[in-house]
MIMI-962288 format. One record per residue: residue in one letter; x, y, z of N, C-alpha, C in turn. Coordinates in pm, 1 decimal. Layout:
r rest->a	n_x->X	n_y->Y	n_z->Z	ca_x->X	ca_y->Y	ca_z->Z	c_x->X	c_y->Y	c_z->Z
...
***
This chain:
r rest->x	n_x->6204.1	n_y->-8605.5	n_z->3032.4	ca_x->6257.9	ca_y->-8475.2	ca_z->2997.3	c_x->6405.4	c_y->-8465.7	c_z->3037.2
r rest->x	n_x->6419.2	n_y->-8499.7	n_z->3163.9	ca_x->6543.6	ca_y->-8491.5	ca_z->3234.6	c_x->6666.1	c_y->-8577.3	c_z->3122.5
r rest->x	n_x->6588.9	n_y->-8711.2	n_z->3083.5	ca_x->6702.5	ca_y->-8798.0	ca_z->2982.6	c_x->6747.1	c_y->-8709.6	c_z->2855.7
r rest->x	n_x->6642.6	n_y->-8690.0	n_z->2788.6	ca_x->6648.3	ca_y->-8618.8	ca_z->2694.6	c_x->6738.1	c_y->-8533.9	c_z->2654.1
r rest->x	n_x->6739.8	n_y->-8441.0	n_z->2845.7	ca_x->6807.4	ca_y->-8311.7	ca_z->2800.2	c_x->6967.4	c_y->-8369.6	c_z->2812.8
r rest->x	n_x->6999.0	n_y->-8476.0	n_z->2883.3	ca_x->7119.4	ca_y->-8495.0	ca_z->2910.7	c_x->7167.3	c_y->-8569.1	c_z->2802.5
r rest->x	n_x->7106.1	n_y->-8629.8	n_z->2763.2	ca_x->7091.7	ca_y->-8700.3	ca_z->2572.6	c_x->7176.3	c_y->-8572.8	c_z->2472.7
r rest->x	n_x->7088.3	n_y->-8490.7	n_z->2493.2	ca_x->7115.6	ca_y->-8372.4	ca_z->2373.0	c_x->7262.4	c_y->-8291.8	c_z->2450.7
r rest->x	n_x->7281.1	n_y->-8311.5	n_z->2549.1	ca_x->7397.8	ca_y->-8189.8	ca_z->2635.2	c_x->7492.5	c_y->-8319.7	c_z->2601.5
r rest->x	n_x->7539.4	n_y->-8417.8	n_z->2606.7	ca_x->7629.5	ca_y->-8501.2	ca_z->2603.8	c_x->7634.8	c_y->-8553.0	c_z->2421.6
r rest->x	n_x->7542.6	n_y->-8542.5	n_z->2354.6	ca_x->7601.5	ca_y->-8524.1	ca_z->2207.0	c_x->7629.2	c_y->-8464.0	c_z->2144.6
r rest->x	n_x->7573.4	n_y->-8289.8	n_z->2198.1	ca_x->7636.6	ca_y->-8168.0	ca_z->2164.6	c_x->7750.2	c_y->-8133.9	c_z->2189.5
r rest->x	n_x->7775.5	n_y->-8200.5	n_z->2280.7	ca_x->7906.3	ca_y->-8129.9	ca_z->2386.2	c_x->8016.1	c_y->-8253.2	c_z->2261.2
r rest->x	n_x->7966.8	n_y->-8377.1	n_z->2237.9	ca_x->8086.8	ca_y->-8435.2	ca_z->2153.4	c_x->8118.7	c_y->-8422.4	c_z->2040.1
r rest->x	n_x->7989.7	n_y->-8348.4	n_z->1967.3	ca_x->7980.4	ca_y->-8287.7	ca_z->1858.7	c_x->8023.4	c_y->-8190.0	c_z->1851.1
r rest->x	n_x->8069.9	n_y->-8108.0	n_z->1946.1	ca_x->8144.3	ca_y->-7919.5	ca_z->1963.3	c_x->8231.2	c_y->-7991.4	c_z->1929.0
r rest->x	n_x->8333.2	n_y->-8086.9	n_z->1976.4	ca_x->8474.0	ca_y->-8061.8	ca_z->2002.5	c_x->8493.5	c_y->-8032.4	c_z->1861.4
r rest->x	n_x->8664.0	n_y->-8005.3	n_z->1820.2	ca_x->8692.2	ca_y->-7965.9	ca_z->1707.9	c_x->8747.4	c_y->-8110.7	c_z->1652.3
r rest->x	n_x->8735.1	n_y->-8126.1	n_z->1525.9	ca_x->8825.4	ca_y->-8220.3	ca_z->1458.7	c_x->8996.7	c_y->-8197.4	c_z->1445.8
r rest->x	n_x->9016.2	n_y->-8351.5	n_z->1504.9	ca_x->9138.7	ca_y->-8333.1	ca_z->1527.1	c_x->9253.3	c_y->-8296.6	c_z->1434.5
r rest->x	n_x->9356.8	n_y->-8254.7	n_z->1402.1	ca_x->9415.8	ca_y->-8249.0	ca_z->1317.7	c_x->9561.0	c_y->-8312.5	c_z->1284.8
r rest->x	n_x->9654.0	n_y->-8334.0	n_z->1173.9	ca_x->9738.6	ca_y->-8428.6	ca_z->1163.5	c_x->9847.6	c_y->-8379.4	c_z->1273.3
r rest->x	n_x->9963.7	n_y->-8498.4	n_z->1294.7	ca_x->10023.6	ca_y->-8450.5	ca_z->1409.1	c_x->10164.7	c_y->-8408.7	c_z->1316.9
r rest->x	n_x->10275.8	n_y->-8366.7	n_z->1404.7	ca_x->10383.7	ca_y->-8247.5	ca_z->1327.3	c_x->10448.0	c_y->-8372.9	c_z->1265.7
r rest->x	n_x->10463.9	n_y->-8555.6	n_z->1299.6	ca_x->10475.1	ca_y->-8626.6	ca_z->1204.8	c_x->10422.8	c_y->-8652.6	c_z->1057.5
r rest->x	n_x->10277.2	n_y->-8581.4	n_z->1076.6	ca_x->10204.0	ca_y->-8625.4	ca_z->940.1	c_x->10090.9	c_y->-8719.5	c_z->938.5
r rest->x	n_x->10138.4	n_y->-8776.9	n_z->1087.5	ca_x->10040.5	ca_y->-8921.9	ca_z->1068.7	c_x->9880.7	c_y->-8903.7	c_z->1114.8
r rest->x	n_x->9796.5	n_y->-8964.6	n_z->1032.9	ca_x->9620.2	ca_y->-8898.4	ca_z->1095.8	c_x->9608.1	c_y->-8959.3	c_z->1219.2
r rest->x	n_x->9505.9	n_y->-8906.8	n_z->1321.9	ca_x->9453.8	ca_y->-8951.4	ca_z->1425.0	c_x->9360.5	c_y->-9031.5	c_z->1387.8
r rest->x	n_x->9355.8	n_y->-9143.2	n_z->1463.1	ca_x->9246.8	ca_y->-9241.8	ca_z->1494.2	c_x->9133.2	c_y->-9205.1	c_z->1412.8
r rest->x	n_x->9053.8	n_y->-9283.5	n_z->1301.4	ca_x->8926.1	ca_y->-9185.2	ca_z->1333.0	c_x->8837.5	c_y->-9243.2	c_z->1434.7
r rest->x	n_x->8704.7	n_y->-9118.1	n_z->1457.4	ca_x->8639.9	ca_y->-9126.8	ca_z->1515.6	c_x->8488.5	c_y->-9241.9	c_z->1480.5
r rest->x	n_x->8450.7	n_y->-9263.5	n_z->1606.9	ca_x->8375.6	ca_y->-9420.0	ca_z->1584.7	c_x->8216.9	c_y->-9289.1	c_z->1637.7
r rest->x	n_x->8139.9	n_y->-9369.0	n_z->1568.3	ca_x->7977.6	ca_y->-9259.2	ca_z->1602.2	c_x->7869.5	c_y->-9394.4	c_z->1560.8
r rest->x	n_x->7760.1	n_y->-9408.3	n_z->1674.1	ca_x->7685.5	ca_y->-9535.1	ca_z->1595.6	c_x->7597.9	c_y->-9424.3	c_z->1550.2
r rest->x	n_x->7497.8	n_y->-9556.0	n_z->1467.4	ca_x->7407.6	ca_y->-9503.2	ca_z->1337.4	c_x->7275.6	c_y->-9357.8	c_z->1427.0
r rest->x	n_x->7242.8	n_y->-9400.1	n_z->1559.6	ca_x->7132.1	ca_y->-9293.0	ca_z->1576.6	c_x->7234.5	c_y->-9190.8	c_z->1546.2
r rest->x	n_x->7328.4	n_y->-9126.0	n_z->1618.6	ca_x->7427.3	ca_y->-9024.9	ca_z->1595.7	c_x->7452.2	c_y->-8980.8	c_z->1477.1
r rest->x	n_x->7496.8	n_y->-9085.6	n_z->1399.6	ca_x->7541.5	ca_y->-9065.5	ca_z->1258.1	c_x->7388.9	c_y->-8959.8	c_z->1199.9
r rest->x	n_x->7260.3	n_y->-9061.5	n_z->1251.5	ca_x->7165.3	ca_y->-8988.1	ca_z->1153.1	c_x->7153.1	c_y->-8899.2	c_z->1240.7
r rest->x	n_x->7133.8	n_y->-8806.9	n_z->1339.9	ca_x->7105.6	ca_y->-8690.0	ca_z->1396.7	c_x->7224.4	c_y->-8590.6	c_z->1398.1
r rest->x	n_x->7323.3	n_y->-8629.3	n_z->1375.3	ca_x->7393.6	ca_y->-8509.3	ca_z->1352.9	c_x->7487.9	c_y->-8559.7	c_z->1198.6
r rest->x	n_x->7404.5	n_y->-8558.6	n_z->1097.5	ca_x->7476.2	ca_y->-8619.9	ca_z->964.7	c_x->7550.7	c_y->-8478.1	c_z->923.7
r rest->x	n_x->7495.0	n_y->-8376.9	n_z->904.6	ca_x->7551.9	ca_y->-8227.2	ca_z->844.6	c_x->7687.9	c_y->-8226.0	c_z->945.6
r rest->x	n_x->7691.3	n_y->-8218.0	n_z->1054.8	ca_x->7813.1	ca_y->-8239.2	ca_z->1147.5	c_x->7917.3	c_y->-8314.9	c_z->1073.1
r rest->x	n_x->7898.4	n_y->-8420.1	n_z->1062.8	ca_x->7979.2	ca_y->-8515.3	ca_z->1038.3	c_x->8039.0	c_y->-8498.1	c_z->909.5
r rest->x	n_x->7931.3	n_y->-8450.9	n_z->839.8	ca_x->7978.0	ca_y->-8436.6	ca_z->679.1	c_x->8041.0	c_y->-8305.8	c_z->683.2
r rest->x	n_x->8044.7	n_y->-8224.3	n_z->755.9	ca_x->8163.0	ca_y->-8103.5	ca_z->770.4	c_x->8266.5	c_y->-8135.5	c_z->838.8
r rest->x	n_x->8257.0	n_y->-8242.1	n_z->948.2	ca_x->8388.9	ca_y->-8262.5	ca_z->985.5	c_x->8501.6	c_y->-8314.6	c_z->891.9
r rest->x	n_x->8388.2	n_y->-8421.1	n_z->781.0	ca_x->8462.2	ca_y->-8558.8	ca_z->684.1	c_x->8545.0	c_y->-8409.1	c_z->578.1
r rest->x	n_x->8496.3	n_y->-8339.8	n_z->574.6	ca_x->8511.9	ca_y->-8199.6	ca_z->472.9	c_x->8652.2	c_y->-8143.0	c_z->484.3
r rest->x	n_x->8644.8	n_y->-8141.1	n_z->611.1	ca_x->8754.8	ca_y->-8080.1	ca_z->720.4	c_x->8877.6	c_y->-8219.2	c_z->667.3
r rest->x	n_x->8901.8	n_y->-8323.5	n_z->696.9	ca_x->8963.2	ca_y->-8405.1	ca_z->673.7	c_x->8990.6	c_y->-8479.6	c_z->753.7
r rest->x	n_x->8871.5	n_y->-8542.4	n_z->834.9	ca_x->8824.7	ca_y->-8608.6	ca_z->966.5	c_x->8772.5	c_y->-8758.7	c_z->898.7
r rest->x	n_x->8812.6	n_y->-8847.1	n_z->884.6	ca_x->8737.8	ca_y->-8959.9	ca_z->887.0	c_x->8653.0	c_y->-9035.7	c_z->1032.0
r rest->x	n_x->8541.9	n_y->-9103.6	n_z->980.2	ca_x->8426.5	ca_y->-9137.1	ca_z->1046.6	c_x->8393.4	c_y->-9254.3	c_z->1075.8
r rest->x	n_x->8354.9	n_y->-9357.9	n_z->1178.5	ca_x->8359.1	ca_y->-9502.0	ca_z->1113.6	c_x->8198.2	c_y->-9478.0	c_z->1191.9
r rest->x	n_x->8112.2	n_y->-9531.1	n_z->1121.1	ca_x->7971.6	ca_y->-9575.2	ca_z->1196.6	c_x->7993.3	c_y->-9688.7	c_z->1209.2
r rest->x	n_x->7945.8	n_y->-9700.4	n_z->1302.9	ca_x->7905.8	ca_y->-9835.0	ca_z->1382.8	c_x->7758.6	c_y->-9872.1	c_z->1407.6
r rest->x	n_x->7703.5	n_y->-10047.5	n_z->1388.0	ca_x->7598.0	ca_y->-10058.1	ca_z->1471.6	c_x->7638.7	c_y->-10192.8	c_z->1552.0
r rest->x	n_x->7584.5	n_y->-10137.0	n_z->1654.3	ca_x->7597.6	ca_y->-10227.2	ca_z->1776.2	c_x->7750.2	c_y->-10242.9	c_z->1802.6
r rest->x	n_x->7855.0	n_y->-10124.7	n_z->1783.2	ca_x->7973.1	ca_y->-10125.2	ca_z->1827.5	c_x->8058.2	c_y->-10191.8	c_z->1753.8
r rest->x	n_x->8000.9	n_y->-10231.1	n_z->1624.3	ca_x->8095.9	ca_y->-10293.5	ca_z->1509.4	c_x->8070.5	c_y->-10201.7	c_z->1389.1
r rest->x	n_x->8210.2	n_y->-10167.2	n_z->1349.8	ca_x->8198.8	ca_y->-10075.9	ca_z->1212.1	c_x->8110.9	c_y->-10096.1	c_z->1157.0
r rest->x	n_x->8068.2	n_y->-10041.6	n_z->1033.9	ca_x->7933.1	ca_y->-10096.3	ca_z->949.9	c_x->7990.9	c_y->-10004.9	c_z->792.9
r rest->x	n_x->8035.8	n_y->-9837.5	n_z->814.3	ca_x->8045.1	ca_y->-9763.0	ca_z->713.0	c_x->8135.8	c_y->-9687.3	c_z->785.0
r rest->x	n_x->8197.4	n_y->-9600.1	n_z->685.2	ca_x->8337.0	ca_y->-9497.9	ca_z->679.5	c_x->8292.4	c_y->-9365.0	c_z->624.8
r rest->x	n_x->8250.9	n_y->-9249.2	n_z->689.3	ca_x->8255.2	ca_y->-9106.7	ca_z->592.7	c_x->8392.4	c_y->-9047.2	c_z->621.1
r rest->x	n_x->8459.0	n_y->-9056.4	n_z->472.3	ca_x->8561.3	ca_y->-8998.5	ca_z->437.3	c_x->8553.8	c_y->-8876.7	c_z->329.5
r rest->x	n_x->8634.6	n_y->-8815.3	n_z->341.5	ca_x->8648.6	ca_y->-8671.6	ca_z->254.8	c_x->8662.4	c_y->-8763.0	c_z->88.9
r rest->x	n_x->8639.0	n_y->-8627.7	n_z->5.3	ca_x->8592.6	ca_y->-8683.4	ca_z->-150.4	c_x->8765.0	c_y->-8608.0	c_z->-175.4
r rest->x	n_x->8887.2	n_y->-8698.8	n_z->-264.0	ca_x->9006.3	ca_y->-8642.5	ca_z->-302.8	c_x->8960.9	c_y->-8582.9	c_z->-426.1
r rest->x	n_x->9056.3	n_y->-8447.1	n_z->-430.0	ca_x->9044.4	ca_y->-8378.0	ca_z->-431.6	c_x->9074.9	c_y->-8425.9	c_z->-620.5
r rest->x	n_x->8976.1	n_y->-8380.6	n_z->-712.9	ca_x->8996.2	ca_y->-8396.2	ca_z->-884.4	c_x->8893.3	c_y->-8531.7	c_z->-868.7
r rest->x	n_x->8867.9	n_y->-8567.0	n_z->-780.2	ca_x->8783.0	ca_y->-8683.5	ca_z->-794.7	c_x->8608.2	c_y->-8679.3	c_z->-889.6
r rest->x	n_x->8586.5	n_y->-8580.0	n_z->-902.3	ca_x->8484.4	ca_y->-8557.4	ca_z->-983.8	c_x->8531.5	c_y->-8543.0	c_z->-1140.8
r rest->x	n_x->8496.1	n_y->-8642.4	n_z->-1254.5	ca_x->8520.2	ca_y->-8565.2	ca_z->-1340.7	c_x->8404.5	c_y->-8564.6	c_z->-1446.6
r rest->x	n_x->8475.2	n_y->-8461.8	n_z->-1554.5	ca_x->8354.7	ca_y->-8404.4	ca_z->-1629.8	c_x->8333.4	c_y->-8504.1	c_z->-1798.9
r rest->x	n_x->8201.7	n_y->-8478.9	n_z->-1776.4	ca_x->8196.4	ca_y->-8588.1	ca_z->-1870.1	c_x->8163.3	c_y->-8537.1	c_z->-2014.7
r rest->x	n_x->8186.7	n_y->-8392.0	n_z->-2016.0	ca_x->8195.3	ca_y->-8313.1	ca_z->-2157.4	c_x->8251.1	c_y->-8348.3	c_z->-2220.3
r rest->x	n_x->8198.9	n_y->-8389.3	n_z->-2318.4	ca_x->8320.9	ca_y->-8415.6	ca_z->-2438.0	c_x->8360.1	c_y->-8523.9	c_z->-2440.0
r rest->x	n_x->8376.7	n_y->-8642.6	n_z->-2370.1	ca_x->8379.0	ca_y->-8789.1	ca_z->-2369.8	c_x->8331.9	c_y->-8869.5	c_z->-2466.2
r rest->x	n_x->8244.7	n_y->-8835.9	n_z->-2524.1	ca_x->8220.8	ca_y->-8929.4	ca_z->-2668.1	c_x->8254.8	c_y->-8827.6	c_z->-2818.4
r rest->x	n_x->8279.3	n_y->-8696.7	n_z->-2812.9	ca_x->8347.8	ca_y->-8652.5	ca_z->-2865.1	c_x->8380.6	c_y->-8712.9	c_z->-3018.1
r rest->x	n_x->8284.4	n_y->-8709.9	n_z->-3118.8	ca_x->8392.2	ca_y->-8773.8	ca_z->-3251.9	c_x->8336.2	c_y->-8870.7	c_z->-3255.9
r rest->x	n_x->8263.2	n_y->-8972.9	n_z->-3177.5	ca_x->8204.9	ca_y->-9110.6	ca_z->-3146.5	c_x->8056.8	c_y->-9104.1	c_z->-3208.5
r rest->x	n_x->7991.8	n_y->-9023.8	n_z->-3198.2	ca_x->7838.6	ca_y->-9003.3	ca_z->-3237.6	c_x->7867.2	c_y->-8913.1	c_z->-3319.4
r rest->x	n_x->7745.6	n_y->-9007.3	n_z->-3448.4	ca_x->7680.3	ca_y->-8936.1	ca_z->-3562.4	c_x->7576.8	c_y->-8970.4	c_z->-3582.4
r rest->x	n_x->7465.5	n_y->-8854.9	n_z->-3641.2	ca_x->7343.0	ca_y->-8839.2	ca_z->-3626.6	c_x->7292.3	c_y->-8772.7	c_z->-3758.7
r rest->x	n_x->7196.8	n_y->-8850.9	n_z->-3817.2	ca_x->7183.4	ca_y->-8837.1	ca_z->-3960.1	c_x->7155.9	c_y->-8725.4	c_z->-3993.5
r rest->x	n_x->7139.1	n_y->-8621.6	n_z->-4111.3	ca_x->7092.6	ca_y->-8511.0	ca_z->-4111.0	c_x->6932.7	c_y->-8504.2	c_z->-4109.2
r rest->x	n_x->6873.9	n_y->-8572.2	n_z->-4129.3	ca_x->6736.3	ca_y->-8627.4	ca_z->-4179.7	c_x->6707.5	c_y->-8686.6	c_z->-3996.6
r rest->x	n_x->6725.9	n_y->-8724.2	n_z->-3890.2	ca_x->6706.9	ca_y->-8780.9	ca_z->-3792.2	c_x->6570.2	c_y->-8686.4	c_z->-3706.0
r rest->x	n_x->6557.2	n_y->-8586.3	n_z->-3746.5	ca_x->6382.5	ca_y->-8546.9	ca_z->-3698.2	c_x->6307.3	c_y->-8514.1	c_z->-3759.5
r rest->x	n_x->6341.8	n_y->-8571.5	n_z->-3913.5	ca_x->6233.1	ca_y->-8597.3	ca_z->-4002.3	c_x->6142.3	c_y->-8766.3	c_z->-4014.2
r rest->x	n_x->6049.7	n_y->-8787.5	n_z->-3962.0	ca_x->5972.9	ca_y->-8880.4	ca_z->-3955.4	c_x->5852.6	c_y->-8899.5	c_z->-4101.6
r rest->x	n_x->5936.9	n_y->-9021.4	n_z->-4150.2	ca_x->5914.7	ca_y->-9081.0	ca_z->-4296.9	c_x->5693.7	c_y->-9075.0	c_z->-4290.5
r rest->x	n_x->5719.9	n_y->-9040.5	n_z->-4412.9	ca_x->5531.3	ca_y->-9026.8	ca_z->-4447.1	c_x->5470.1	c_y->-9164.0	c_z->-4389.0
r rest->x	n_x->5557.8	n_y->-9250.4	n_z->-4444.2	ca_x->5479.0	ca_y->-9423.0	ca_z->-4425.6	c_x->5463.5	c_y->-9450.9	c_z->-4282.5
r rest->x	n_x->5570.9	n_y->-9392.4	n_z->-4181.3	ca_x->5511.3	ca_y->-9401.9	ca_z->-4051.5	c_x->5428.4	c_y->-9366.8	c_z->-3978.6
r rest->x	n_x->5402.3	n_y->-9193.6	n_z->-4035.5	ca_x->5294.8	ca_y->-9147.9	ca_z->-4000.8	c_x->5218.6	c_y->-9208.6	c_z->-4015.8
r rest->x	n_x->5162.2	n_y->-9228.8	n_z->-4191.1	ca_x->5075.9	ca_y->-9287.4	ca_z->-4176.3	c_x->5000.7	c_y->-9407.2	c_z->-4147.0
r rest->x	n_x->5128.9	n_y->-9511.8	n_z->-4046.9	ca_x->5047.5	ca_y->-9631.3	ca_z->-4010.0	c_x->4997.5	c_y->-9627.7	c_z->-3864.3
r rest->x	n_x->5016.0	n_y->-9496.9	n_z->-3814.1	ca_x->4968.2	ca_y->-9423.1	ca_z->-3718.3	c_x->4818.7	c_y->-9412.0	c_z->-3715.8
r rest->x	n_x->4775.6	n_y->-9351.0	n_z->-3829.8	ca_x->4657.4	ca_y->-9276.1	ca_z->-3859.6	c_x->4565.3	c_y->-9432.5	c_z->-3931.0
r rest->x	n_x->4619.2	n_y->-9482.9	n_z->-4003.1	ca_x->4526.7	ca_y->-9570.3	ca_z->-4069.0	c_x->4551.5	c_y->-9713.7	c_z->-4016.6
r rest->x	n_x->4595.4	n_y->-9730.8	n_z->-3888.6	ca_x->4565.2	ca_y->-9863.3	ca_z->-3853.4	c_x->4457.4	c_y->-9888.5	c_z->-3760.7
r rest->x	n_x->4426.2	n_y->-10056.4	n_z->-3780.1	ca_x->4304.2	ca_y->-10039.9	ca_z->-3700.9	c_x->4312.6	c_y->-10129.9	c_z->-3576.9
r rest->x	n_x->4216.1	n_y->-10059.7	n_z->-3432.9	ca_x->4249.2	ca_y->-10139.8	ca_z->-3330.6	c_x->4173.2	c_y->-10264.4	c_z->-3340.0
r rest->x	n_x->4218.0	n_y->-10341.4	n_z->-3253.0	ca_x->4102.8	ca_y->-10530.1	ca_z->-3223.1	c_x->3967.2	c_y->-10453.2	c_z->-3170.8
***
């Protein structure tokens, strides 16, 4: 019990701090290193810090492994309208010809 609680008071307490922010040069701070139990118990954390504009390095066994970094910003795009002019589709295309039907209906199984 006693580990536990000092478990949870010493990852909370590193998880409060605030994410750091750029310095009056511009240049980012270090990011921060978190191994994988961490990473997975406080993932929502992390992914609000990466939000914030905090990069992340997980580690296992004290060697990088993965990076959560913020998504730049237009980086999603939309895929409306992308084939645009490219596809044509017969007028007749959900009309299904008699002869198919009927090799539906009148064939026979083994």
């Amino acid at each position: 019990m006693t580990i536990a609680l000092v478990h949870t008071l010493v990852h909370t307490d590193r998880m409060a701090r605030k994410p750091k922010t750029r310095s009056r040069s511009g240049a980012r701070p270090a990011p921060r290193q978190v191994n994988i139990h961490e990473a997975k118990t406080q993932f929502s954390k992390l992914v609000e810090r990466a939000e914030a504009g905090e990069e992340i390095i997980i580690a296992r066994d004290g060697q990088p492994c993965a990076r959560l970094v913020p998504l730049a910003a237009g980086s999603r795009r939309s895929l409306t309208g992308k084939f645009a002019g490219q596809i044509w589709m017969a007028d007749d295309f959900m009309e299904t010809p008699q002869d198919v039907i009927d090799s539906f209906y009148d064939s026979k199984f083994p």
